[in-house]
N, C-alpha and C positions, 0 to 999 in steps of 0.2 A: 513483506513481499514474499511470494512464493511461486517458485521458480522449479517449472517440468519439461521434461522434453517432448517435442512433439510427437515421439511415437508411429512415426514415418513407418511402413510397411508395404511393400512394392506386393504388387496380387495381378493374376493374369487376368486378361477379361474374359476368364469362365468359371472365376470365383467372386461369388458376391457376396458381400461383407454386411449381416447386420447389426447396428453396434447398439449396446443398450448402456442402461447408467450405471451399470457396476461395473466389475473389474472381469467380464468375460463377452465374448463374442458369437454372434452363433455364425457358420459359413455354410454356403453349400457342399462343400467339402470336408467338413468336420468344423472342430469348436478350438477356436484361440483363445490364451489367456494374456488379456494385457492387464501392467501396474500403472492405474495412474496415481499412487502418491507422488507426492512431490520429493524433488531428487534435494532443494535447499533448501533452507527458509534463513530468510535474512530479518532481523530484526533490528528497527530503526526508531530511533526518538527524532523530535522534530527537535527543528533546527531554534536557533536563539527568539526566544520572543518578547515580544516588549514587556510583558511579565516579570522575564530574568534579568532586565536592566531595569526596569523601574516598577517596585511594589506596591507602590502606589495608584499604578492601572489598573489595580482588580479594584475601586476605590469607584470607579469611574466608568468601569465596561465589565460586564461580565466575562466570566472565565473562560467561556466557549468562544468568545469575540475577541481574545486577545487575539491580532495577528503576530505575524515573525517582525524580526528587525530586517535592514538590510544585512548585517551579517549572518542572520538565519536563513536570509533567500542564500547568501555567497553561500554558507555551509550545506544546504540543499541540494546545490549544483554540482559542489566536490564531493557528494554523496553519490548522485545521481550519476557524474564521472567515473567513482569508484566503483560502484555495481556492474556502468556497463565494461569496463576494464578489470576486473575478475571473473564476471559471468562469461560475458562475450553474448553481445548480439548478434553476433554473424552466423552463428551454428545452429539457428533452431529454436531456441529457447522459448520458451512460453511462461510469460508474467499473470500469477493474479494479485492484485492488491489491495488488503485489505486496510482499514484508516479507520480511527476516529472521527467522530461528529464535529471535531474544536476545528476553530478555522487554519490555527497553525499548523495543525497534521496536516491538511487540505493542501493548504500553501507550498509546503514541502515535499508531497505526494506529486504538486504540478512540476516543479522545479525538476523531481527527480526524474520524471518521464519526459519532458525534453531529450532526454538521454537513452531511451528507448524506443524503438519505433511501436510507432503505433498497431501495425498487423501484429506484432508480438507480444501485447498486451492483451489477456484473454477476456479479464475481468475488473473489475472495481467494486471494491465492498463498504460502504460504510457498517460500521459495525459499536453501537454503543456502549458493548460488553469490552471492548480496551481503552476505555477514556480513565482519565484520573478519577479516583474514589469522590464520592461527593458527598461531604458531610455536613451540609449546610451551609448556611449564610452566615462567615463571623465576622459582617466589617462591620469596623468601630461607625455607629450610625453618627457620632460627631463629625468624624472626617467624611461621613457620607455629607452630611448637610454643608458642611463648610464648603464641599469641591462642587459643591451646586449653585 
């Protein structure tokens, strides 16, 4: 999660503001510089998933299709609680979030933004460069064939 401010700046109406993609402005009245790095970044694991209670289900469902348990939704929610009681919705703040491709990150990404409004969400990224390493396929093909 990566959390900036909006960047609010009051301008009369005979200064016209054109904004480009980097970190400066041109005006009609000379040149602004704004920062948009991000002022936090919050870094989150997803929440319990049926993976972490039974080993078994990678046996049976791919690793990307494991979902959460319900204690991973509850943990998502007092995640999603936490963020917005540290951050604070009410000042401004602007969300982008970025996620894994696994359905658990997903799951937890939805829970957690219950908790923020939606105008303050700027973005959503699925991003497959933060998934777990993947170094193949090691299930034991007996237990594969057995749970079939």
């Amino acid at each position: 999660i990566i959390e900036r401010d909006r960047g609010t700046m009051a301008y009369s109406i005979s200064r016209v503001v054109r904004f480009s993609f980097g970190s400066h402005a041109s005006t009609a009245l000379g040149s602004v510089e704004y920062d948009f790095r991000p002022r936090r970044i919050i870094l989150l694991r997803h929440g319990q998933s049926l993976g972490n209670v039974d080993a078994s289900s990678y046996v049976k469902t791919a690793d990307w299709r494991i979902p959460l348990t319900e204690l991973g939704r509850q943990q998502a929610c007092e995640a999603g609680k936490q963020i917005r009681d540290q951050v604070g919705v009410d000042d401004g703040q602007q969300f982008l979030f970025y996620y894994s491709p696994y359905l658990r990150t997903q799951e937890t990404l939805r829970e957690i933004q219950r908790f923020i409004p939606n105008e303050q969400i700027i973005s959503e990224r699925e991003d497959p460069r933060i998934s777990e390493q993947q170094l193949g396929n090691f299930q034991n093909v007996e237990e594969v064939l057995e749970a079939k």
